[in-house]
C-alpha positions as CSV (number, residue, x, y, z in Angstrom):
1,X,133.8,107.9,107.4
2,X,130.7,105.9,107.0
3,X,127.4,108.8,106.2
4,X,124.8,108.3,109.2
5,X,122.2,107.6,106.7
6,X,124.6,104.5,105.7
7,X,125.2,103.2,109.4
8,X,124.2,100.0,110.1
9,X,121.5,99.8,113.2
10,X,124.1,98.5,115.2
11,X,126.8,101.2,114.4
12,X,124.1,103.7,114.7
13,X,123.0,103.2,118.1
14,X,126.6,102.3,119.6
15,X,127.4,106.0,117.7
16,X,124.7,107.5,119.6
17,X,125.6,106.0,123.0
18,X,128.7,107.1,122.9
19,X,128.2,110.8,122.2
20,X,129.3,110.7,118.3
21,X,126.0,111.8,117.4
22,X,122.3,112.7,118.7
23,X,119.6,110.9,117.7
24,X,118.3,114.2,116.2
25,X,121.8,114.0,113.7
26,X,120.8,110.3,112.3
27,X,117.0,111.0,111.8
28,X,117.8,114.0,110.4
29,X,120.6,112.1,108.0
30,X,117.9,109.5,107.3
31,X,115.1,112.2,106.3
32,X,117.1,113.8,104.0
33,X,118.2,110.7,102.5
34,X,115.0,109.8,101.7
35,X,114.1,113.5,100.2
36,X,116.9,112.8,98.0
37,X,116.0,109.2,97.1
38,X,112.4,108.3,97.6
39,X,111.2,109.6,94.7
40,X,113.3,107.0,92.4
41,X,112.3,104.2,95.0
42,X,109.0,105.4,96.1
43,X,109.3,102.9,99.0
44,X,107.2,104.9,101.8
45,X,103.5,105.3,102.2
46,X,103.5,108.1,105.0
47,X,106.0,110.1,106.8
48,X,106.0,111.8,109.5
49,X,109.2,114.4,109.5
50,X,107.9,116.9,112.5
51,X,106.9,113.6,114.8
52,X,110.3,111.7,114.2
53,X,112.3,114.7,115.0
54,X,110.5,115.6,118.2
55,X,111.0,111.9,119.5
56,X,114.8,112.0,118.5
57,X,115.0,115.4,120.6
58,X,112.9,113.8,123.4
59,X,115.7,110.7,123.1
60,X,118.8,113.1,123.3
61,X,117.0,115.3,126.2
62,X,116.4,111.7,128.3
63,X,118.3,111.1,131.5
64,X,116.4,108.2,132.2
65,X,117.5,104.1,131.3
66,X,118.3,103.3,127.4
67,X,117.3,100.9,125.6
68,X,119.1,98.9,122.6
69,X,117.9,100.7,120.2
70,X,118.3,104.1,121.6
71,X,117.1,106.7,118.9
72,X,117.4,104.4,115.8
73,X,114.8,105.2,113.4
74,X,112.8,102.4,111.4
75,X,109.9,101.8,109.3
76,X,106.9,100.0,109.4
77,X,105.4,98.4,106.5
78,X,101.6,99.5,106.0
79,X,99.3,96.7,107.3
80,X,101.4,97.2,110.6
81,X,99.4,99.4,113.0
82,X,101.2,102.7,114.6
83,X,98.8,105.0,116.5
84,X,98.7,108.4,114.7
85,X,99.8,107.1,111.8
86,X,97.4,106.0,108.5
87,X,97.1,102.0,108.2
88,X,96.0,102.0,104.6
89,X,96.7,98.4,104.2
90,X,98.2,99.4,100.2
91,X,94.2,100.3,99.8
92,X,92.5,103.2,98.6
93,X,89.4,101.8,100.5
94,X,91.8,102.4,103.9
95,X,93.1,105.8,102.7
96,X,91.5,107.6,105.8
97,X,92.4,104.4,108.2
98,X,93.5,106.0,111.4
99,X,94.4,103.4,114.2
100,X,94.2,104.3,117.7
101,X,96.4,101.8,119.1
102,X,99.7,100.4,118.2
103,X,100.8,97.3,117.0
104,X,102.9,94.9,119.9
105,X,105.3,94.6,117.7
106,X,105.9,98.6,117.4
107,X,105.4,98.8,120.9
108,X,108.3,96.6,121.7
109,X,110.6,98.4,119.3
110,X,109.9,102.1,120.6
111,X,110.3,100.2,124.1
112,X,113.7,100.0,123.2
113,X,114.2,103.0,122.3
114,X,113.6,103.2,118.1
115,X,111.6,106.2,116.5
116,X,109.3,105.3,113.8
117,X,109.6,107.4,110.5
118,X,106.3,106.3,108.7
119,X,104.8,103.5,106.9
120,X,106.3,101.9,104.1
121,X,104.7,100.4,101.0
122,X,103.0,96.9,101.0
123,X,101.4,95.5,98.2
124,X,97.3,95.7,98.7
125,X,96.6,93.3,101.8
126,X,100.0,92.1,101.7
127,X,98.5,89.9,98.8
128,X,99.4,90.3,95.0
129,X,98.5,93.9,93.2
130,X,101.8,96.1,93.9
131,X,102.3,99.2,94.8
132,X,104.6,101.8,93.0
133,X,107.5,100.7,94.7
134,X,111.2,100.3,92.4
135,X,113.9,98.2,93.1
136,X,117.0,100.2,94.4
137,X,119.2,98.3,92.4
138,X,117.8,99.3,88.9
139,X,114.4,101.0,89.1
140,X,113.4,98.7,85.9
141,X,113.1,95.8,88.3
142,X,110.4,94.8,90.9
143,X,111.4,95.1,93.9
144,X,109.7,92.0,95.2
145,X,106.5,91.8,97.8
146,X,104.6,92.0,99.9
147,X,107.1,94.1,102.2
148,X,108.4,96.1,99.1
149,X,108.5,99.2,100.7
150,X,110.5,98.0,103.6
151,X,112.9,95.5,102.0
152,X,113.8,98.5,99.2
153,X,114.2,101.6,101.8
154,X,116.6,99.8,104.3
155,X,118.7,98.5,100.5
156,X,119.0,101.7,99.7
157,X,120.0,103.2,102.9
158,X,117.2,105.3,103.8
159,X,116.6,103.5,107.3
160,X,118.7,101.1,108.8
161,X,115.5,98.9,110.1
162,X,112.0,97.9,108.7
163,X,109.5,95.6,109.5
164,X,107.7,93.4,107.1
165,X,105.3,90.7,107.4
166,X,105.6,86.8,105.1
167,X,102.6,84.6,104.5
168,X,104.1,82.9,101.5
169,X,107.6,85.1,100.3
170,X,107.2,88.4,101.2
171,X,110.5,89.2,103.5
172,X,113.2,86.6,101.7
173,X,111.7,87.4,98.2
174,X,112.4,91.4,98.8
175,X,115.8,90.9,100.5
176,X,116.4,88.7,97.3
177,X,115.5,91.0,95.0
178,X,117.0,94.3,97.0
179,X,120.2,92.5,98.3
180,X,119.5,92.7,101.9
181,X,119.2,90.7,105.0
182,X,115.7,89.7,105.5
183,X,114.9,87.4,108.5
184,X,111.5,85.6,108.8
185,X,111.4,83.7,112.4
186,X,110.2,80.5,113.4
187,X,106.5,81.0,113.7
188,X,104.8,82.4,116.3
189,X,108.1,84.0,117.5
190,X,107.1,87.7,117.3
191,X,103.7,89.1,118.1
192,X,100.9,89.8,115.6
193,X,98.6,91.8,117.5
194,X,97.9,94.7,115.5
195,X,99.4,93.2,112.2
196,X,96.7,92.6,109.5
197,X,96.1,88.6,109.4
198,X,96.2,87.3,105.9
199,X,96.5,83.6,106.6
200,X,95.9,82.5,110.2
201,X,98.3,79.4,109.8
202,X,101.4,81.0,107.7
203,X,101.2,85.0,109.3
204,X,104.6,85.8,110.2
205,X,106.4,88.9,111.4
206,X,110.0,89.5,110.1
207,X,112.1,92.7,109.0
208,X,115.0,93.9,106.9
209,X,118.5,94.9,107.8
210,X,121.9,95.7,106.6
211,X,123.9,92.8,108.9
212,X,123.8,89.9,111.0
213,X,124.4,91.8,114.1
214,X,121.6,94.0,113.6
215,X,119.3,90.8,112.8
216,X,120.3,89.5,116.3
217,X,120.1,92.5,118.2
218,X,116.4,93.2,116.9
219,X,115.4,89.6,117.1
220,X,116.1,90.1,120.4
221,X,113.6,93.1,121.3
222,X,110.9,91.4,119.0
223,X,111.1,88.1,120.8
224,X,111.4,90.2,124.1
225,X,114.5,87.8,125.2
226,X,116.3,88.2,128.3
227,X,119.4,89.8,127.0
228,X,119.7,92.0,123.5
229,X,123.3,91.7,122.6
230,X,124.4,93.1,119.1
231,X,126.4,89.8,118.5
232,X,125.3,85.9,118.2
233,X,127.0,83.8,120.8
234,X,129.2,81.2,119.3
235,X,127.6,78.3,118.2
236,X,127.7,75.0,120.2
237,X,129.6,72.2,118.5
238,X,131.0,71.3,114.7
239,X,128.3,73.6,111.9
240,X,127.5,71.9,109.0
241,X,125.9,73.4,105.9
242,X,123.2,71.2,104.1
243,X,122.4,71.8,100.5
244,X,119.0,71.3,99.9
245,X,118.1,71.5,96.5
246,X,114.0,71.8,97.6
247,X,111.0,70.9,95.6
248,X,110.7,74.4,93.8
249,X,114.9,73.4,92.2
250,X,113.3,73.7,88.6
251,X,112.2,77.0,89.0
252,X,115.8,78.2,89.6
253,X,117.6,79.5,86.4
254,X,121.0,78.7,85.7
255,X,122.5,81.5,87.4
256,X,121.2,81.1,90.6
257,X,121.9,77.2,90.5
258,X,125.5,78.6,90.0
259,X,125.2,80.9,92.9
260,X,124.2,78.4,95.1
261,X,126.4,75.9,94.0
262,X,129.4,78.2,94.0
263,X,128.1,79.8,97.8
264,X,128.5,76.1,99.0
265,X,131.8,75.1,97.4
266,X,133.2,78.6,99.1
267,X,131.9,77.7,102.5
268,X,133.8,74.2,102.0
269,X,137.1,75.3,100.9
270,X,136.9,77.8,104.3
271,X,136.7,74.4,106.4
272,X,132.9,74.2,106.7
273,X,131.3,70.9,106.3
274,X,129.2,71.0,103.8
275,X,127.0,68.1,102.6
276,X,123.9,67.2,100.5
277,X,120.2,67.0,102.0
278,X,117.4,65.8,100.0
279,X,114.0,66.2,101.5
280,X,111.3,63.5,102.3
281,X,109.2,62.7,99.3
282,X,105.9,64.3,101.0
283,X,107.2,67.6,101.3
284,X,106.6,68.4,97.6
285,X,103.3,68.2,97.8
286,X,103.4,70.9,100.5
287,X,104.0,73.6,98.0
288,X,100.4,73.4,96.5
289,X,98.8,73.1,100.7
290,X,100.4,76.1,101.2
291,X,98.4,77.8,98.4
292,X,95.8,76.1,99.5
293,X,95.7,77.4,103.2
294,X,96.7,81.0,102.0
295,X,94.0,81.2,99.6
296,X,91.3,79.8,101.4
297,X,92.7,81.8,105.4
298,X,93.0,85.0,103.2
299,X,89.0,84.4,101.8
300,X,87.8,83.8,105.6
301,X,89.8,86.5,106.8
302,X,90.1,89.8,104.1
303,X,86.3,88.3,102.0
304,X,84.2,90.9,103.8
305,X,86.1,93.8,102.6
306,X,86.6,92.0,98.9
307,X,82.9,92.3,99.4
308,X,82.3,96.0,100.9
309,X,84.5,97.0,98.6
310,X,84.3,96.0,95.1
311,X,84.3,98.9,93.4
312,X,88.1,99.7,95.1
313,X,89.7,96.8,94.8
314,X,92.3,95.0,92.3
315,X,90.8,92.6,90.3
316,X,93.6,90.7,90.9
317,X,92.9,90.8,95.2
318,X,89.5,89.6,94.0
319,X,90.3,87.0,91.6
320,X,92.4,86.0,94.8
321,X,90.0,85.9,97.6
322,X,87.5,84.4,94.9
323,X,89.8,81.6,94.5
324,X,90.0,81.0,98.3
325,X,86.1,80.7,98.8
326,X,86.4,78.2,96.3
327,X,88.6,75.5,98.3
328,X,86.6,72.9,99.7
329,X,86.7,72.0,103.1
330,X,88.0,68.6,102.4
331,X,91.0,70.3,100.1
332,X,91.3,72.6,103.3
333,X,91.8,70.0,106.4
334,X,94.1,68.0,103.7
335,X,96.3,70.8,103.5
336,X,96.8,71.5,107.4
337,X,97.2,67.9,107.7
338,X,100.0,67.8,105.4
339,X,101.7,70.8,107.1
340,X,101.6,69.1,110.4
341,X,102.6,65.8,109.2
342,X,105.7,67.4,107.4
343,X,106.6,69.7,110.4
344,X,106.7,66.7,112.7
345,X,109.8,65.4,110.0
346,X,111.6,68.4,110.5
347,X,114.0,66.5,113.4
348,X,115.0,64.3,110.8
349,X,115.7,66.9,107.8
350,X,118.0,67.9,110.3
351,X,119.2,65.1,111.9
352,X,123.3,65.5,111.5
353,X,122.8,69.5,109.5
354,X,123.0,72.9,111.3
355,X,121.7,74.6,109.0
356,X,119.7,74.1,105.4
357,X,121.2,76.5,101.9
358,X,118.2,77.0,99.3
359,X,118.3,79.6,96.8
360,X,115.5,82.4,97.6
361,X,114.1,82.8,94.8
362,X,114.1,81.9,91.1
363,X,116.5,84.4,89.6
364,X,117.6,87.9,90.2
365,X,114.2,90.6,90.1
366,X,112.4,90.8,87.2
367,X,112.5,93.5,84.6
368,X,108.8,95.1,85.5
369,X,106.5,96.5,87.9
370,X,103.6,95.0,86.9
371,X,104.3,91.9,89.7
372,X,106.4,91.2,92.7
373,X,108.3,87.7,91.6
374,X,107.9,84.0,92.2
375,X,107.3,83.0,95.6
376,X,107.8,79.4,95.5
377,X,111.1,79.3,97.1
378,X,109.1,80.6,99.7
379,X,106.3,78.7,100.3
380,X,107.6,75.6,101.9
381,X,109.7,77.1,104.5
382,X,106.6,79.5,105.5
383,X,104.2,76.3,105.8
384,X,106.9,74.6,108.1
385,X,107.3,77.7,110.4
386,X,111.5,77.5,110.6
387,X,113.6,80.3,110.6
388,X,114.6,81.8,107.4
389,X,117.8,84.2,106.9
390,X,118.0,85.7,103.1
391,X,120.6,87.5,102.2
392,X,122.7,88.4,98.9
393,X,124.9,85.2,97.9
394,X,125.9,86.6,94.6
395,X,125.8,89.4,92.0
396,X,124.7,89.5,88.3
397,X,126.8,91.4,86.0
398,X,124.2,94.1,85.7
399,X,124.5,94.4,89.0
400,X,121.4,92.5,91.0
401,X,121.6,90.3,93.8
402,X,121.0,86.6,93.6
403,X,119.6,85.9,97.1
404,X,120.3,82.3,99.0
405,X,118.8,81.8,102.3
406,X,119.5,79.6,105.5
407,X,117.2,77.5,106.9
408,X,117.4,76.5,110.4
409,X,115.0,74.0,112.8
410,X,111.5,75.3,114.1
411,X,111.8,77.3,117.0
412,X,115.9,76.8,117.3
413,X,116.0,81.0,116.0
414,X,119.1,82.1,118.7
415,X,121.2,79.2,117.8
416,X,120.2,79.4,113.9
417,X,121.7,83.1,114.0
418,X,124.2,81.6,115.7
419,X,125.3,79.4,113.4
420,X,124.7,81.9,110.5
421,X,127.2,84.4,111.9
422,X,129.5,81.6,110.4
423,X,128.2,81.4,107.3
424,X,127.4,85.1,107.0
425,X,131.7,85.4,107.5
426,X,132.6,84.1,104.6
427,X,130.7,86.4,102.5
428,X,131.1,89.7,101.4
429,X,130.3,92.9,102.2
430,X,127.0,94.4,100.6
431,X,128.0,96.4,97.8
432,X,126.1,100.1,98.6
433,X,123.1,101.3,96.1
434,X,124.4,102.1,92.6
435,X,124.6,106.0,93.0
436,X,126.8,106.0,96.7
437,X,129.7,104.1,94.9
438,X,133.0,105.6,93.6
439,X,132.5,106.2,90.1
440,X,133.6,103.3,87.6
441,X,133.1,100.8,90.4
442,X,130.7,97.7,90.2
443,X,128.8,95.8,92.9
């Protein structure tokens, strides 16, 4: 029998509707999972024990309608606003930051029934400088950011949920790194009200979860679509797989390169059709606009407390917002220019392809705390606005996850889970954190 710490958030809430545990029970697992584990991982910011139990007993005591998500607990990474809770933003200059309101996004989740836990760990502004976050895979590595806290405590099993936020890589670089599902939506998808903004024209919600189901059932609440169904419909017509090699292809070691190529050759010998796509010249130069417009979005939008706060900050969040007061309006315009001019091509990159296969990132997560990884497998996708699924494709022999991700068209999110359910299929399980498996095993 599966732990309730290790339930998916699927399993977990069709366990609670059914009477085979209270919602008290799996916060209760959850809590003492993370007693046990977070000082290894360090993934949360602030908890909140008493509150999360007295909502879970408030759940179980209600005679009234439930929603999808009846009791599940979650977390929500730190530049995410829950009233109550501290919004510190990965800032000592926020330490006492006390919102009054809560984030849509929050809102829309406890709607449906999830308890909120605490706040996990973001890197400061959701920009650069980490926090003390360590991979659950091998606490040597980085776990990968912005959303460390959040990709790492759902890996390791302490919550089945968590949401993040990606303005250049920060859900499909964690996920990579962690070996989990992390889903970034077409943009615009999910609400930001309440969410820090970093970068007006990239700012995306997304979160982190354990399986595809759960990924379409909270896409679901987020997006506040009609129906919230645990399972992707089937998709419409033949699937075919592009591999897309992508502008950022020389950053990818050899291992990942073998990952990917393997990934595709198993999805062909299981009867999908898989074919090559190559990407129109112009979107190369997108990877350098994207900097552009995060550098210069992030100046006009986190400069004033660079300023106020000097004295607090990382020199490396200054050095960043320093570079974005240096872009020139020309250099500026250029680069949303390019990004619409690119996004208007996306019909034709998928002319004929369901779905798009990059790798997620260069390599597995490197050795180090120091930084959070190489977002460039990232960026373009982010400046386009599709919908992004990573998830583990391979594993090294040490035992860390070479993340791939599907790319699907702008705004197509329902069918591109759809399709992904497919692909998903074919792969294996996700092997459990290091310390739940039988001793002498592997992942």
């Amino acid at each position: 029998m599966t732990a309730l710490h290790a339930l998916s958030l699927v399993e977990a809430a069709a366990s609670i509707a059914a009477g085979h545990c209270r919602a008290e029970e799996l916060v209760s697992a959850c809590l003492a999972r993370i007693s046990a584990r977070d000082p290894a991982v360090h993934g949360w910011a602030y908890l909140d024990p008493a509150r999360a139990l007295r909502e879970a007993r408030a759940r179980d005591a209600s005679t009234s309608a439930r929603g999808p998500l009846h009791g599940v607990p979650c977390g929500v990474k730190d530049i995410i606003d829950v009233a109550g809770m501290p919004t510190t933003h990965g800032s000592a200059a926020f330490a006492q930051h006390y919102p009054t309101t809560t984030a849509e996004c929050v809102e829309r989740l406890q709607r449906a029934g999830a308890i909120v836990l605490g706040k996990t760990i973001t890197t400061e502004f959701a920009t650069y400088h980490p926090g003390p976050t360590r991979n659950p895979r091998d606490p040597r590595h980085t776990p990968g950011g912005s959303s460390s806290g959040s990709a790492a405590t759902v890996a390791d099993a302490q919550v089945p949920l968590a949401l993040g936020t990606q303005t250049a890589g920060s859900i499909i670089r964690p996920a990579s790194f962690c070996g989990v599902l992390g889903f970034k939506p077409s943009f615009g998808r999910y609400p930001l009200r309440g969410v820090l903004p970093t970068a007006t024209s990239l700012d995306t919600l997304g979160f982190f979860a354990r399986t595809l189901a759960d990924v379409v059932l909270v896409d679901a609440v987020l997006a506040a679509t009609p129906t919230a169904t645990p399972t992707a419909a089937p998709h419409p017509g033949p699937l075919t797989v592009g591999l897309c090699r992508s502008p950022a292809w020389s950053q990818a070691s050899a291992a990942m390169r073998a990952a990917w190529q393997d990934f595709g050759a198993g999805l062909a010998a299981r009867g999908l059709r898989v074919v090559e796509r190559e990407l129109p010249a112009l979107f190369a130069d997108l990877l350098d606009a994207q900097q552009v417009l995060h550098r210069h979005e992030a100046w006009r939008a986190l400069g004033e407390i660079r300023r106020l706060h000097t004295a607090v900050v990382s020199q490396a969040f200054a050095d960043f917002i320093d570079s974005g007061a240096r872009e020139t309006p020309a250099r500026y315009a250029a680069a949303l220019a390019l990004q619409a001019q690119c996004r208007a091509e996306l019909r034709a990159v998928f002319a004929g392809v369901t779905v798009l296969l990059t790798p997620a990132a260069p390599d597995v997560a490197p050795a180090g705390l120091a930084a959070t990884g190489d977002p460039i497998f990232s960026r373009l996708w982010t400046a386009l606005g599709t919908p992004c699924l990573g998830f583990p494709g391979a594993w090294s022999a040490p035992g860390l996850p070479l993340g791939l991700q599907l790319i699907g068209p702008l705004h197509g999110d329902q069918d591109f889970l759809a399709a992904a359910r497919h692909v998903l299929a074919l792969t294996a399980p996700t092997p459990l954190p290091a310390e739940d498996r039988p001793h002498g095993t592997h992942a």
